[in-house]
Structures are given as structure tokens and as C-alpha cells.
N, CA, C and O of each residue as an XYZ file, in Angstrom:
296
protein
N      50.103      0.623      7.359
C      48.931      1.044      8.087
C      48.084      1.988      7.251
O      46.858      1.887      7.304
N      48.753      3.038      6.367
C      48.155      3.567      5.648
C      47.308      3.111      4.427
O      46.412      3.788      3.923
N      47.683      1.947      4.038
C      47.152      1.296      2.908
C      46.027      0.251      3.274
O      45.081     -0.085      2.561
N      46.382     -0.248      4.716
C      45.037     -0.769      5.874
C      43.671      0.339      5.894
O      42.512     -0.066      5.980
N      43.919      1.291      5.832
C      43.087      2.352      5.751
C      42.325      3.060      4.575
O      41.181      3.488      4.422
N      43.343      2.999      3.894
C      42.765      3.127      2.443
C      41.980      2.322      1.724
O      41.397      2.620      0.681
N      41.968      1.319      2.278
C      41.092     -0.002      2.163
C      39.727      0.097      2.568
O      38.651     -0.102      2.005
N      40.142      0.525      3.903
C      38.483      0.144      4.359
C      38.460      1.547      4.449
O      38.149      1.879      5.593
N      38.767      2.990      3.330
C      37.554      3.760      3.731
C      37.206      3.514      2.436
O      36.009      3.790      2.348
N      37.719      3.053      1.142
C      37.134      2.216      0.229
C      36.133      1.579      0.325
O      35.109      1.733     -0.340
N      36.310      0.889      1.067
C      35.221     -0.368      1.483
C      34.041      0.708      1.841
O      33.157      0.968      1.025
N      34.116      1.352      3.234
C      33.149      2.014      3.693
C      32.474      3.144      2.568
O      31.466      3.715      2.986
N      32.688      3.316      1.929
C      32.794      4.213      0.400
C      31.465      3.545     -0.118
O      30.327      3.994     -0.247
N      32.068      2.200     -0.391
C      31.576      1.216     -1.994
C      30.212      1.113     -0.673
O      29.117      1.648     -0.844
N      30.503      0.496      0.320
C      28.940      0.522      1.197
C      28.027      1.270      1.267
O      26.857      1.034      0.965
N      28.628      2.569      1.808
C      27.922      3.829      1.665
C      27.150      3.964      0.314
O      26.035      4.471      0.193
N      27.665      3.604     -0.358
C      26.681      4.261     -1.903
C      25.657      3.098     -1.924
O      24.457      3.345     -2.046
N      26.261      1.460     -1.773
C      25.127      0.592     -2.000
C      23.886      0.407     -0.925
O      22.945     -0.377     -0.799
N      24.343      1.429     -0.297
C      23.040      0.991      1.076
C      22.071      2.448      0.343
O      20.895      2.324      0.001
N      22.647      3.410      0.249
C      22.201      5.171     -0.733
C      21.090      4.331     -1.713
O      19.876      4.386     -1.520
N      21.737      3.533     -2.812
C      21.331      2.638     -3.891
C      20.090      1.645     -3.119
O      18.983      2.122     -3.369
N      20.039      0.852     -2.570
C      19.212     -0.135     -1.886
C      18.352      0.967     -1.509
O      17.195      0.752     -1.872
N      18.513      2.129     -0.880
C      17.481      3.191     -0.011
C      16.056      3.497     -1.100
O      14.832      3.385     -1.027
N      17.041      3.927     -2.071
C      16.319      4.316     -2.635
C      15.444      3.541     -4.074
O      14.475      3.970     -4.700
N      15.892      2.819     -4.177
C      15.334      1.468     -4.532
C      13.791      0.948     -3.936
O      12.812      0.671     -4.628
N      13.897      0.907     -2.417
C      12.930      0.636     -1.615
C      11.744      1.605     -1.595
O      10.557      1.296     -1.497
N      12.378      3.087     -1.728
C      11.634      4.065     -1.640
C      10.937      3.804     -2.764
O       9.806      3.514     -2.372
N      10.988      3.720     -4.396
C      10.508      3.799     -5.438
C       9.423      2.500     -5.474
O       8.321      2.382     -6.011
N      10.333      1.475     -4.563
C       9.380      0.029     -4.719
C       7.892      0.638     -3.841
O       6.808      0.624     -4.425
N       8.032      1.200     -2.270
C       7.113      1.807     -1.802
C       6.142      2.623     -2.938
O       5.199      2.019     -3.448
N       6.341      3.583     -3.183
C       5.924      4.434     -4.359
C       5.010      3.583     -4.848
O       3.953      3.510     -4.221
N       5.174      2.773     -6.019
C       4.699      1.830     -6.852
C       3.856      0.811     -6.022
O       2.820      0.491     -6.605
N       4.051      0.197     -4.752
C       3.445     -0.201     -3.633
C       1.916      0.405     -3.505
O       0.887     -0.268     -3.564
N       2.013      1.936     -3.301
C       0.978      2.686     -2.940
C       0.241      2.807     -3.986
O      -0.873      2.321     -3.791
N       0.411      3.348     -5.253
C       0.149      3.449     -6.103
C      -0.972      1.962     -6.739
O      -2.011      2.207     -7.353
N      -0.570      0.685     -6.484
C      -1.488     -0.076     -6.852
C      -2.200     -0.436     -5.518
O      -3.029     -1.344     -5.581
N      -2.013      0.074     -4.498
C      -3.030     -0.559     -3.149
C      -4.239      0.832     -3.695
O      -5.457      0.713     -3.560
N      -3.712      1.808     -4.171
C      -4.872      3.112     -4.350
C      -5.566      2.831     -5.575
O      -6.771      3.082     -5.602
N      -4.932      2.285     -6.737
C      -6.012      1.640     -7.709
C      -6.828      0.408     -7.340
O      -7.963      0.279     -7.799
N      -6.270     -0.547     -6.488
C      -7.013     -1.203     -5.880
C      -8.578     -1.108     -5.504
O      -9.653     -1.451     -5.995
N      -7.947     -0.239     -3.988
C      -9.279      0.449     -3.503
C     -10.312      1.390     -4.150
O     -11.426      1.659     -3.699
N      -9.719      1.865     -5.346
C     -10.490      2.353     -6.724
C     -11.424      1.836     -6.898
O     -12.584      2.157     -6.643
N     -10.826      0.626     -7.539
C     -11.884     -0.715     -7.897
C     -12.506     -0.755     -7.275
O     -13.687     -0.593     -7.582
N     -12.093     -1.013     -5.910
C     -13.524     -1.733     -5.016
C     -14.143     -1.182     -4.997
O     -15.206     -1.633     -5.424
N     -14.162      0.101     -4.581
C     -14.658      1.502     -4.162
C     -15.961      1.406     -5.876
O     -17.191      1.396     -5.823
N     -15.276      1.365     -6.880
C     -16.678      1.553     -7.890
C     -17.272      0.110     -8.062
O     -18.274     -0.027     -8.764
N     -16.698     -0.960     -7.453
C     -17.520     -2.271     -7.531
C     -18.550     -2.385     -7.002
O     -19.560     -3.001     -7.340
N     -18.165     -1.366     -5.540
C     -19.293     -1.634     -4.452
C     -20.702     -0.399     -4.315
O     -21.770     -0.304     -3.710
N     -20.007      0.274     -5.147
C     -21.325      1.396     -5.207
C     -21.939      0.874     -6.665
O     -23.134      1.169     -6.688
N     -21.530      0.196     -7.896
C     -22.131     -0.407     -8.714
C     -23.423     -1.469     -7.973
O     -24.601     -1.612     -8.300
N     -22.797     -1.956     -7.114
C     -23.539     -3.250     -5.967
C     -24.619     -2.734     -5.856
O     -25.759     -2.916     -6.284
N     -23.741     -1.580     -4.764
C     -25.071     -0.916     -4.042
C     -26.195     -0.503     -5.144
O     -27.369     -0.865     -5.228
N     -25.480      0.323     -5.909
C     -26.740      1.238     -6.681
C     -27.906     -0.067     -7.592
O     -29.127     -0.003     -7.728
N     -27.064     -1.008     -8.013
C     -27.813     -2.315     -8.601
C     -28.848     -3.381     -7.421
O     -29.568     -4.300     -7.812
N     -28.715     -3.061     -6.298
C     -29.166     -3.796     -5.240
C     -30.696     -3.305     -5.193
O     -31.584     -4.156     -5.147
N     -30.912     -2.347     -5.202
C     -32.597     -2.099     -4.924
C     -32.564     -1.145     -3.584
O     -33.494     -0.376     -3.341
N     -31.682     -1.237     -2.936
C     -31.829     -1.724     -1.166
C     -31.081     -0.225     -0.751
O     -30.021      0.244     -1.165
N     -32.117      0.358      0.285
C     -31.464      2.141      1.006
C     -30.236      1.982      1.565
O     -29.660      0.994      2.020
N     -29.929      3.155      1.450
C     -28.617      3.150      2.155
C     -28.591      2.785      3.420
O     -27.552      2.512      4.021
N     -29.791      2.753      3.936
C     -29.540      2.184      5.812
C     -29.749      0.963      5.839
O     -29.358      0.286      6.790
N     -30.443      0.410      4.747
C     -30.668     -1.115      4.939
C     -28.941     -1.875      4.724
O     -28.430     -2.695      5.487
N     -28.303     -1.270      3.416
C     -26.852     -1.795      3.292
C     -25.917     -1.384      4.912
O     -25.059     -2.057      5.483
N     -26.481     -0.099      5.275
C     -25.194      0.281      6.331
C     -25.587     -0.968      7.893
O     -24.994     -1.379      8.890
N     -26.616     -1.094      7.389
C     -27.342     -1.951      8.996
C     -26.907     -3.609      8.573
O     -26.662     -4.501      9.386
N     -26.891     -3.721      7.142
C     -26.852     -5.009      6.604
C     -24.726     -4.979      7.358
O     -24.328     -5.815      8.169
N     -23.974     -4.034      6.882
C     -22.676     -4.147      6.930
C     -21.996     -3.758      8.548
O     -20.843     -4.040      8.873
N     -22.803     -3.195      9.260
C     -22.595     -3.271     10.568
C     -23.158     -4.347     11.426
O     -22.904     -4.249     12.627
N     -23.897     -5.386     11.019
C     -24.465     -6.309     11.431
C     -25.944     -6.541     12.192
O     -26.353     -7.499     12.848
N     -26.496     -5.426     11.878
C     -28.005     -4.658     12.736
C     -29.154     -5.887     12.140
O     -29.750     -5.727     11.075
N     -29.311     -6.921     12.882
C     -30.383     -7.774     12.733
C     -31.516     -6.892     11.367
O     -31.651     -5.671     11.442
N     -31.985     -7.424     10.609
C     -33.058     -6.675      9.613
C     -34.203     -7.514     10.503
O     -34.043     -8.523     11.189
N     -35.356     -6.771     10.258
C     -36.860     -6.945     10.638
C     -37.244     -8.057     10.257
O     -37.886     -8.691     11.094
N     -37.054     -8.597      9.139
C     -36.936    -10.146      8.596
C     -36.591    -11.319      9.609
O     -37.230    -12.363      9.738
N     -35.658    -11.006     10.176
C     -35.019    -11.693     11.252
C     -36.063    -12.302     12.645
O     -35.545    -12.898     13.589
């Protein structure tokens, strides 16, 4: 019975560390996750003010153009 036991707190042991291991694994994958969704939105973020500033067009005409506000044209 004793050696039944010694077994599985072994077992529960070798688990314990690989789930510790997997944890933190995930955590670092997150990390690195965030890290390129924030260079991402970088990009866009200077794509779209390149846009804007290259467009000609006021800032209320883009904010009315991107909220959907019929233009006078219309």
C-alpha cells in the first residue's frame, strides 16, 4: 500500500510541475500574443493617419465619412 502511494504522489508530482510548465508557457505565448496585436495596431494606427493626412479631406468630413453621416454630395 505504501508503494501504491508512492506512486501516485510521484505521479501527482511529475503533473504538478507539467501543468506549472504548460502555465507558464501559455503565459509567455500570451505575452508575445499582445505584443504583436500592439505592433499591429501601430501600423494601422500610422497607415491611417498617413491616409488621412494624404486625403485632402477635414477631420469631420473623415469622422462623418467613418460614422456613416450621409455627405452633402449625397
Amino acid at each position: 500500500m505504501a508503494r501504491k502511494r508512492m506512486a501516485l504522489d510521484e505521479k501527482i508530482d511529475k503533473a504538478q510541475a507539467e501543468a506549472i510548465s504548460a502555465k507558464q508557457k501559455y503565459e509567455k505565448a500570451l505575452e508575445e500574443l499582445d505584443k504583436l496585436l500592439t505592433k499591429r495596431r501601430e501600423l494601422e494606427n500610422q497607415e491611417l493617419l498617413k491616409a488621412f493626412t494624404s486625403s485632402g479631406k477635414s477631420l469631420q468630413e473623415v469622422l462623418d465619412f467613418l460614422n456613416g453621416v450621409p455627405s452633402d454630395d449625397e
